[in-house]
Backbone as CSV, one residue per row, in Angstrom:
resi,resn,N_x,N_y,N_z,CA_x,CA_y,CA_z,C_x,C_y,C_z
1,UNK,28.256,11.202,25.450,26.886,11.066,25.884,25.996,10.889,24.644
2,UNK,25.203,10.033,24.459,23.928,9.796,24.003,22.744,10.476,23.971
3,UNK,22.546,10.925,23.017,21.137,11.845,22.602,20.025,10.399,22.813
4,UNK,19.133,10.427,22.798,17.721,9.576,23.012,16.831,10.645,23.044
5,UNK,16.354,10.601,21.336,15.150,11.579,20.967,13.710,10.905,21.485
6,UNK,13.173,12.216,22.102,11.980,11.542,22.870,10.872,12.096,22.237
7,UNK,9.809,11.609,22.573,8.502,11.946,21.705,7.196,11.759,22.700
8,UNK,6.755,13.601,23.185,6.361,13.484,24.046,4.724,13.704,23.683
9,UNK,4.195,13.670,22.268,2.990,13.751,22.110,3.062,12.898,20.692
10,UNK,1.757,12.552,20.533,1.330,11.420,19.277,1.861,12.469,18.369
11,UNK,2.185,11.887,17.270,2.004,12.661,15.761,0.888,12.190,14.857
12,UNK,-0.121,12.491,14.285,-1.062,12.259,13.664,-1.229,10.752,13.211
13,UNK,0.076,10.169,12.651,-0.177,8.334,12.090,-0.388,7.770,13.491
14,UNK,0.104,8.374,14.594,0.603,7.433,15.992,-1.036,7.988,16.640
15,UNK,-1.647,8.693,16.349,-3.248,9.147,17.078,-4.054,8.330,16.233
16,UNK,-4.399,8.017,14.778,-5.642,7.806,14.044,-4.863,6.011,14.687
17,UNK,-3.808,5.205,14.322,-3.190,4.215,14.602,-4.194,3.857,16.038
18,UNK,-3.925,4.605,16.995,-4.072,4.139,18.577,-5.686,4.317,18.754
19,UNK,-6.494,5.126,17.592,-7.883,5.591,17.903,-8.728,3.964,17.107
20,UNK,-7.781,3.134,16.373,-8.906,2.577,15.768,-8.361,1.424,16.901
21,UNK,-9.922,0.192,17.148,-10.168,-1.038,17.598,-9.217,-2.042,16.605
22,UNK,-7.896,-2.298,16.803,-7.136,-3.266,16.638,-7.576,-4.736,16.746
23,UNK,-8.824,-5.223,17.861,-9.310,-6.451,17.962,-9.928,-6.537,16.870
24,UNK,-10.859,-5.827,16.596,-12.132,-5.699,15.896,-11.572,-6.138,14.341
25,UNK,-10.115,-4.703,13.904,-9.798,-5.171,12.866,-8.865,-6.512,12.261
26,UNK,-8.554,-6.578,13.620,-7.462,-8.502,13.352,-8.473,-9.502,13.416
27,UNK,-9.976,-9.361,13.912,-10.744,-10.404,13.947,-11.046,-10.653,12.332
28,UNK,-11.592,-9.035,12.162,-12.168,-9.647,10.742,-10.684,-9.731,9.172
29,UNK,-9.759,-9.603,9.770,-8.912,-9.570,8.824,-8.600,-11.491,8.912
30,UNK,-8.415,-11.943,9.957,-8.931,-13.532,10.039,-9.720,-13.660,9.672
31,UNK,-10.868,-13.433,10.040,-12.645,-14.249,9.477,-12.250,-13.937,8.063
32,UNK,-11.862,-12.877,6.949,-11.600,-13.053,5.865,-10.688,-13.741,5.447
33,UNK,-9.814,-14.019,6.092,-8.158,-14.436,5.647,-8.962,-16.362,5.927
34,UNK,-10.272,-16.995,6.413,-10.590,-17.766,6.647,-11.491,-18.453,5.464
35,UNK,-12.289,-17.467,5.231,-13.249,-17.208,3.698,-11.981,-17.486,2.440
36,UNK,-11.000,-16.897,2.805,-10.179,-17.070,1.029,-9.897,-18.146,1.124
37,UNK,-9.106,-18.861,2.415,-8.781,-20.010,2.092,-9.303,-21.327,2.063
38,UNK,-10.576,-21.117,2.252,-11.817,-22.066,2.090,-12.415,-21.955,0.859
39,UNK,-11.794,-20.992,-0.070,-12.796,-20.681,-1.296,-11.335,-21.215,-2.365
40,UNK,-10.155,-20.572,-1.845,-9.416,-21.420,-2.451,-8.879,-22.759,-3.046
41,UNK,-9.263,-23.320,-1.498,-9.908,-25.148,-1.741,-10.812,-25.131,-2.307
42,UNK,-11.725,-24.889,-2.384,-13.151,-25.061,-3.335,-12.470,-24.626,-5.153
43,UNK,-11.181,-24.216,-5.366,-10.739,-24.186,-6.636,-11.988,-22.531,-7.171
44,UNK,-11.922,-21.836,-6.457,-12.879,-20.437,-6.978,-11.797,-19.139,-6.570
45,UNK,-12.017,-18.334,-7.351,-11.007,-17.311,-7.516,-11.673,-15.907,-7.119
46,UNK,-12.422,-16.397,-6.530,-13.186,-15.093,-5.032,-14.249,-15.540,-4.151
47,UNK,-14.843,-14.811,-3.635,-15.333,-15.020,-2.214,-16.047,-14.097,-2.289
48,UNK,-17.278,-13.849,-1.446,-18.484,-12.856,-0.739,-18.381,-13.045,0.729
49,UNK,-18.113,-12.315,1.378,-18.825,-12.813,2.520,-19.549,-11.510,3.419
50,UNK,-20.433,-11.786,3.935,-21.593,-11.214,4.394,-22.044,-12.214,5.361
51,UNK,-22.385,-11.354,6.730,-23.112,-11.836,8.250,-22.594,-12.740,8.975
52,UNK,-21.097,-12.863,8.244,-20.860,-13.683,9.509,-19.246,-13.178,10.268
53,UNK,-19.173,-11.621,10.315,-17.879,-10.941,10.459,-18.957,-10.028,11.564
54,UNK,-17.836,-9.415,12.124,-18.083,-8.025,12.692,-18.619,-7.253,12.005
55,UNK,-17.569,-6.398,11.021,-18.131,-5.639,10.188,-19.249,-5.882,9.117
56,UNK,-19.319,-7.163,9.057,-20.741,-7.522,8.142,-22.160,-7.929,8.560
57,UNK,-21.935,-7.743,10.186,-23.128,-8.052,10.443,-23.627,-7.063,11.218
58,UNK,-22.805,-6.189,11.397,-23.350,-4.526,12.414,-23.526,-3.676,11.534
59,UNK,-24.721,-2.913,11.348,-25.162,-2.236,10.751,-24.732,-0.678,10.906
60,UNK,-23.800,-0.158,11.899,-23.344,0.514,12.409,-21.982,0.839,11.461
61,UNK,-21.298,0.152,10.799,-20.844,0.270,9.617,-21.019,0.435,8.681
62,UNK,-22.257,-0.107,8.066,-22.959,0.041,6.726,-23.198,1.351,7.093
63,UNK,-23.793,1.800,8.158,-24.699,3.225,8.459,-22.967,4.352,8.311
64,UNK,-21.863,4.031,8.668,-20.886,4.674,9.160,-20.173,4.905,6.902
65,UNK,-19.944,4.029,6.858,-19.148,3.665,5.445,-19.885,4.157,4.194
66,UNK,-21.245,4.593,4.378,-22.008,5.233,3.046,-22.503,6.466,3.746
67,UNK,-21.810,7.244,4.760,-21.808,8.356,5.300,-23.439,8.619,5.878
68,UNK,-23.820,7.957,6.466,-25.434,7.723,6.824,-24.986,8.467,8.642
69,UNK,-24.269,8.415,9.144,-23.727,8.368,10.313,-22.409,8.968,10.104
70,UNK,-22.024,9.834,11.211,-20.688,9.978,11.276,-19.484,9.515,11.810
71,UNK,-19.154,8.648,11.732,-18.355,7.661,12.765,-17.087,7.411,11.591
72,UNK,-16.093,8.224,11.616,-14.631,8.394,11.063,-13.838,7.206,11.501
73,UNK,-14.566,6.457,12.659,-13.087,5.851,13.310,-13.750,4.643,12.417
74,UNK,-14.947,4.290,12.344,-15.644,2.686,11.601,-14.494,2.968,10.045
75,UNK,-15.039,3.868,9.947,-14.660,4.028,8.293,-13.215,3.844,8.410
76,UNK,-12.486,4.264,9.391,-11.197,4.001,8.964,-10.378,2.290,9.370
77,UNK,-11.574,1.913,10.291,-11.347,0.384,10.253,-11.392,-0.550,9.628
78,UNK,-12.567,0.289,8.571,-13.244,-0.746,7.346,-12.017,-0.480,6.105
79,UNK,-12.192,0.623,6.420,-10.406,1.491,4.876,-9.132,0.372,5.797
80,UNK,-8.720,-0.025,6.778,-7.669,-0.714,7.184,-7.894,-1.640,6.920
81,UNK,-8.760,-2.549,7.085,-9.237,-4.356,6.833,-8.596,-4.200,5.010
82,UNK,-9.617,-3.280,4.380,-9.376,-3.246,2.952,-8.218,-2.623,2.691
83,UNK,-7.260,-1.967,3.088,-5.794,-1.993,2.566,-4.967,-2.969,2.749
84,UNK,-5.372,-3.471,3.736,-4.522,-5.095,4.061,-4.500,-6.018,3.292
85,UNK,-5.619,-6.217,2.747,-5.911,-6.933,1.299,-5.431,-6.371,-0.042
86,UNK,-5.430,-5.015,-0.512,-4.620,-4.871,-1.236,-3.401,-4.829,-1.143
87,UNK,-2.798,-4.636,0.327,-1.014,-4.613,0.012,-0.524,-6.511,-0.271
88,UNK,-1.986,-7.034,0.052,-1.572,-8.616,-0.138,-1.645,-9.009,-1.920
89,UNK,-2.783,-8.152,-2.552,-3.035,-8.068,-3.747,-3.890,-8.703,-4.313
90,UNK,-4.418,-8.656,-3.104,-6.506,-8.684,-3.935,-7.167,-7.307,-4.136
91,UNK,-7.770,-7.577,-4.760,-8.857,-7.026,-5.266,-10.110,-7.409,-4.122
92,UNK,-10.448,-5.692,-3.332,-11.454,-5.996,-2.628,-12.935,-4.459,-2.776
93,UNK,-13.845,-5.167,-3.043,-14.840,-4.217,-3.550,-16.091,-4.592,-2.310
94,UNK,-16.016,-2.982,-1.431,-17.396,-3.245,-0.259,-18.549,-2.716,-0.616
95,UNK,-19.640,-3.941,-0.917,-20.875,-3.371,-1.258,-21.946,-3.855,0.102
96,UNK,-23.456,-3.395,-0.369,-24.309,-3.732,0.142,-25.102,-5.035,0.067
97,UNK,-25.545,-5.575,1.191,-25.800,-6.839,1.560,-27.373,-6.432,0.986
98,UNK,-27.634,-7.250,-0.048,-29.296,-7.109,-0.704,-30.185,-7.794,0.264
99,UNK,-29.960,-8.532,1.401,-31.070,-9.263,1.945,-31.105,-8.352,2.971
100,UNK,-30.318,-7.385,3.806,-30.285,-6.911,4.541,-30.764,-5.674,4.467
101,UNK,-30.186,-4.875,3.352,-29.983,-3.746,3.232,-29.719,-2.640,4.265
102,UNK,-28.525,-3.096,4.996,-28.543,-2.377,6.193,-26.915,-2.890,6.428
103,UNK,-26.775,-3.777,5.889,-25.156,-4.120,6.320,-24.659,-4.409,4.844
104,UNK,-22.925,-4.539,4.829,-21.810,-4.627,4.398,-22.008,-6.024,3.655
105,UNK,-21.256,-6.205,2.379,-20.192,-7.105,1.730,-19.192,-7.474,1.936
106,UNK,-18.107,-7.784,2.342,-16.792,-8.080,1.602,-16.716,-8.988,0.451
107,UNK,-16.073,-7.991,-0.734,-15.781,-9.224,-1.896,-14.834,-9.286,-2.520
108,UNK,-13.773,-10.101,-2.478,-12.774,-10.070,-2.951,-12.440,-11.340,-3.872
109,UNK,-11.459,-10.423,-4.836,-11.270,-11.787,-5.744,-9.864,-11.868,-6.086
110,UNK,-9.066,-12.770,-6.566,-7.467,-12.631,-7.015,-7.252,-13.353,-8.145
């Protein structure tokens, strides 16, 4: 007979995993993954982009990501977009949008 270990409650990676918006973060991991390779053709060795993402145009992040707000799950969507990019091996630095001052950067360079 066959054991089949079962797993009848989340373990902490399998709860924060299932708590964050998966759309939200595959959209903008495209809309960026769209920016590099348009900047790549252009022969430039980084990119800005600002207002035209999810996360760069809701202020609800900016407010969440410089601890203005408490919202753990934004922050850990915005920390996922940006580890994805480093396990690819850019270099990605999130600042503030100067025209806005209310929303997000992405800037990455390689």
């Amino acid at each position: 007979m066959t054991t089949v270990p079962v797993k009848t409650f989340y373990d902490a990676q399998d709860a924060r995993y299932r708590s964050l918006n998966s759309i939200v973060i595959h959209n903008e991991c495209n809309d960026i993954e769209t920016n590099i390779i348009q900047s790549v053709q252009a022969g430039n060795l980084d990119v800005s982009i600002s207002g035209n993402t999810t996360m760069t145009t809701s202020n609800a992040y900016y407010y969440a990501y410089y601890g203005v707000t408490n919202d753990p799950t934004k922050v850990a969507e915005l920390q996922t977009v940006e580890q994805h990019f480093y396990n690819l091996g850019y270099n990605v630095v999130i600042t503030v949008n100067t025209t806005t001052e209310n929303t997000l950067v992405w800037n990455v360079n390689w």
